[in-house]
C-alpha positions as CSV (number, residue, x, y, z in Angstrom):
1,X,-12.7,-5.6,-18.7
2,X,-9.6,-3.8,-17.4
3,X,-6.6,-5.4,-16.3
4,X,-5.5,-4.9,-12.4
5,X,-2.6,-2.2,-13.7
6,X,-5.3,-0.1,-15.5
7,X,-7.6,-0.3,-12.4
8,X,-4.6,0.8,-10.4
9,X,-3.9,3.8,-13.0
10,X,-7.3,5.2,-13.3
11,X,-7.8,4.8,-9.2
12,X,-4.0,6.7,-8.7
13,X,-5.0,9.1,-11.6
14,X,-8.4,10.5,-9.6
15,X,-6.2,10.8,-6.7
16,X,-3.7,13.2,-7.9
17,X,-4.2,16.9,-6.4
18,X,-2.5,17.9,-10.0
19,X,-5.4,16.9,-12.1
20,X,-6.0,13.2,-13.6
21,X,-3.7,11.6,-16.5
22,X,-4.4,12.2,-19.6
23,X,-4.1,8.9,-20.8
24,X,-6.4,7.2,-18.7
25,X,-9.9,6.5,-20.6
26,X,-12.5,7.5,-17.5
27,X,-15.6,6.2,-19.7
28,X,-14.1,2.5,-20.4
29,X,-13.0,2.7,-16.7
30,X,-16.6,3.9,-15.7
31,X,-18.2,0.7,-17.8
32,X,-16.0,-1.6,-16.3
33,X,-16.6,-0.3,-13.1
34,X,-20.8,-0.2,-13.0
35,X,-21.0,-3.6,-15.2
36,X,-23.6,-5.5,-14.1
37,X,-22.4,-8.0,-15.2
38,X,-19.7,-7.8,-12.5
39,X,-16.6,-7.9,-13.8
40,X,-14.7,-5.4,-11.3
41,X,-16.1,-7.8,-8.5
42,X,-13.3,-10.1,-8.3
43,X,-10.8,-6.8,-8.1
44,X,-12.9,-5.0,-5.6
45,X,-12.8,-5.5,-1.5
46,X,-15.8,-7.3,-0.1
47,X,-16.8,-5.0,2.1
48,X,-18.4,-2.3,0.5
49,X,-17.0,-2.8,-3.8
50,X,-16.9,0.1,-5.6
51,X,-16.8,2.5,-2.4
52,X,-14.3,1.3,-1.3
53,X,-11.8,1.7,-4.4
54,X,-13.3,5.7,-5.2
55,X,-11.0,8.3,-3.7
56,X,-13.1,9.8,-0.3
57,X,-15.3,7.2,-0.1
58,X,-13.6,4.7,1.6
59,X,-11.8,4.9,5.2
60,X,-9.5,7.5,3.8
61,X,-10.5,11.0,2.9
62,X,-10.3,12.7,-0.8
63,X,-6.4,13.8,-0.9
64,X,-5.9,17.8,-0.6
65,X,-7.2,19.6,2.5
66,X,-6.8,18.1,5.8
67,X,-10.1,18.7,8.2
68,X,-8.9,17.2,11.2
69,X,-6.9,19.2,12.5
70,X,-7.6,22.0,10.6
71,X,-4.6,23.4,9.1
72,X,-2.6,26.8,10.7
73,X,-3.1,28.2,7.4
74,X,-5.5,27.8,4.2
75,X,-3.4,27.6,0.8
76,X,-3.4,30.7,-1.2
77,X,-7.1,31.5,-2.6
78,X,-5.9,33.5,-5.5
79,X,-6.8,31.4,-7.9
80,X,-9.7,30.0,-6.6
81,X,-13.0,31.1,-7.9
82,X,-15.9,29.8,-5.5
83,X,-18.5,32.1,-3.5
84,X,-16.6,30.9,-0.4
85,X,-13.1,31.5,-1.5
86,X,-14.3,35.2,-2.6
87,X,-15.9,35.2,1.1
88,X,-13.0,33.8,2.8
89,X,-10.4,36.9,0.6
90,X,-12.6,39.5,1.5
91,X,-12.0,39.0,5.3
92,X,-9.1,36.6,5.8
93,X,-9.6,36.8,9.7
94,X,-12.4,34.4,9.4
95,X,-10.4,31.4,9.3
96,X,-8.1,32.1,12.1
97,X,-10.8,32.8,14.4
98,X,-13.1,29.6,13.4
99,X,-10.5,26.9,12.6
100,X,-10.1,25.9,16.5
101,X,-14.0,25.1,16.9
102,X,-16.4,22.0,15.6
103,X,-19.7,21.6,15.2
104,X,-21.9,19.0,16.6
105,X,-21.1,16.3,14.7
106,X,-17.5,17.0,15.3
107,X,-16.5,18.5,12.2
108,X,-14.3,21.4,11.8
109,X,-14.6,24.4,9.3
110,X,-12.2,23.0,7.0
111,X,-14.7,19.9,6.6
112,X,-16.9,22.4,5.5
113,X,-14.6,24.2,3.0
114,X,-12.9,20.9,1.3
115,X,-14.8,20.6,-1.8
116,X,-14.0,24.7,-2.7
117,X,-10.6,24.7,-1.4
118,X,-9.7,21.1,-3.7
119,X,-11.2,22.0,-6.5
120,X,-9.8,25.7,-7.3
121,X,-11.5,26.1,-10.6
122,X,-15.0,25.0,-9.0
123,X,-17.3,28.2,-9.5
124,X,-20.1,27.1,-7.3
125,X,-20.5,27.8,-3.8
126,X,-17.4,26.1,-2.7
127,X,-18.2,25.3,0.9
128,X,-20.7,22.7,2.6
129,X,-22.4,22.6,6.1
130,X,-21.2,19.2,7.7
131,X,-24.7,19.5,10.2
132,X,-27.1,22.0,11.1
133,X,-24.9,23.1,14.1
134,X,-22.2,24.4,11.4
135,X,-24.5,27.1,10.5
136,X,-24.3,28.2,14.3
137,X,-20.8,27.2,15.2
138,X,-19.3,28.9,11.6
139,X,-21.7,31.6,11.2
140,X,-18.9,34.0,11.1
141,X,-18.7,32.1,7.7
142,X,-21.7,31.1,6.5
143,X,-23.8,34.7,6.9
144,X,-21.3,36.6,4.5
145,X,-21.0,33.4,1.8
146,X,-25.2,33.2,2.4
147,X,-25.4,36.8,1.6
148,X,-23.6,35.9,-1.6
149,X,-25.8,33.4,-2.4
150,X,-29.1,35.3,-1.8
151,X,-28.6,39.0,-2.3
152,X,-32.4,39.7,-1.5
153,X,-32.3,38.1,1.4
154,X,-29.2,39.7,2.8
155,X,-30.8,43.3,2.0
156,X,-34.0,42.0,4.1
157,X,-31.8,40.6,6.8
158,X,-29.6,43.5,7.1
159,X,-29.1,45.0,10.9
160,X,-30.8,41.6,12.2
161,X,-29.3,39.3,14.1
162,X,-30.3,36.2,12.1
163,X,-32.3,35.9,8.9
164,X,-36.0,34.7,9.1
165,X,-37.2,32.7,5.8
166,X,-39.5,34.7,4.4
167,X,-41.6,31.7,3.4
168,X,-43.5,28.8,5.6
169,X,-42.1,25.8,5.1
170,X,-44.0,22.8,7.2
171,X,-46.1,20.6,6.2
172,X,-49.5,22.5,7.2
173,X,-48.7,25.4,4.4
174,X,-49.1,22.6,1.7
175,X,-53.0,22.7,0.2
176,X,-53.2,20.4,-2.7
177,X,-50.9,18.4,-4.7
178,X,-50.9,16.3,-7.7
179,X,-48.7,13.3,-8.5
C-alpha cells in the first residue's frame, strides 16, 4: 500500500502545471489506487473515492486555464502544437471576439479549449465541444479547426454556409448487421 505522504505526493505531483515529479512511481500509485482489494478506501472521501482525489474530477477543475471567466488573454501559443492552437495563431482575433459568449450548457470557449491550451505538447486536436450548441455559439472556431481536421470536407464545403455530412447517418440507412 502507500503511506498517506506518498498518496499526497503523487496527488500534488499530477497537479503541477510544470510536469509531474520525477520521483513519484505512477504505476505502484496506480495499483494501490484500483486494488480491489481496497486498500486506498480508508484514505479516500466517501463520497465518490477515487474521483474525488484525481485532479479535475472532483469539485475543483484540472489546475491551468481558467473557463469561467474566460481569461482577457490566452497564454502564448508558440509552443503549442494542437490543430486548435495552429487555428487559434493563424487568426488571433478569434478569441477576443468569442471569449464573452457561452453555449447552452453554459460553458465558455475556454472550456472548450482547456485540454489543448494545458497540455502544450499535445498534438491532437486540442480543443473539445462542451454541447452541441458550442458548435453554433463558437463556430467562428470550430469551422477553421474542422477544416483542419477534414481537408475533403472543407474543399466540398467551401462558399457554403454550413457543411452537410455527406453521409446518412440514422438508423433507417442501416440494412444488415452481424454481432
Amino acid at each position: 500500500g502507500l503511506s498517506q505522504e506518498e498518496l499526497a505526493k503523487a496527488v500534488s505531483a499530477s497537479t503541477s502545471v510544470a510536469g509531474p515529479a520525477a520521483d513519484v512511481d505512477y504505476g505502484r500509485f496506480l495499483s494501490w489506487l484500483f486494488d480491489e482489494s481496497g486498500a486506498a478506501s480508508s484514505c479516500l472521501p466517501p463520497s465518490r473515492g477515487v474521483w474525488d482525489v484525481l485532479p479535475g474530477y472532483g469539485e475543483d477543475p484540472y489546475p491551468g486555464l481558467c473557463v469561467d471567466p474566460c481569461p482577457e488573454e490566452l497564454p502564448d501559443l508558440s509552443q503549442h502544437w494542437s490543430l486548435a492552437a495552429k487555428v487559434l495563431r493563424a487568426d488571433p482575433s478569434i478569441y477576443p471576439r468569442l471569449r464573452s459568449l457561452r453555449a447552452s450548457c453554459g460553458s465558455t470557449i475556454a472550456a472548450c479549449l482547456k485540454a489543448g491550451v494545458d497540455v502544450p505538447a499535445s498534438r491532437g486536436l486540442g480543443a473539445a465541444a462542451c454541447d452541441a450548441s458550442s458548435y453554433e455559439v463558437f463556430w467562428d472556431f470550430f469551422r477553421p479547426l474542422l477544416k483542419e481536421c477534414h481537408p475533403r470536407l472543407a474543399r466540398e464545403a467551401d462558399g457554403k454556409e454550413s457543411v452537410v455530412y455527406p453521409h446518412r447517418l440514422d438508423a433507417s440507412s442501416v440494412r444488415d448487421i452481424r454481432l
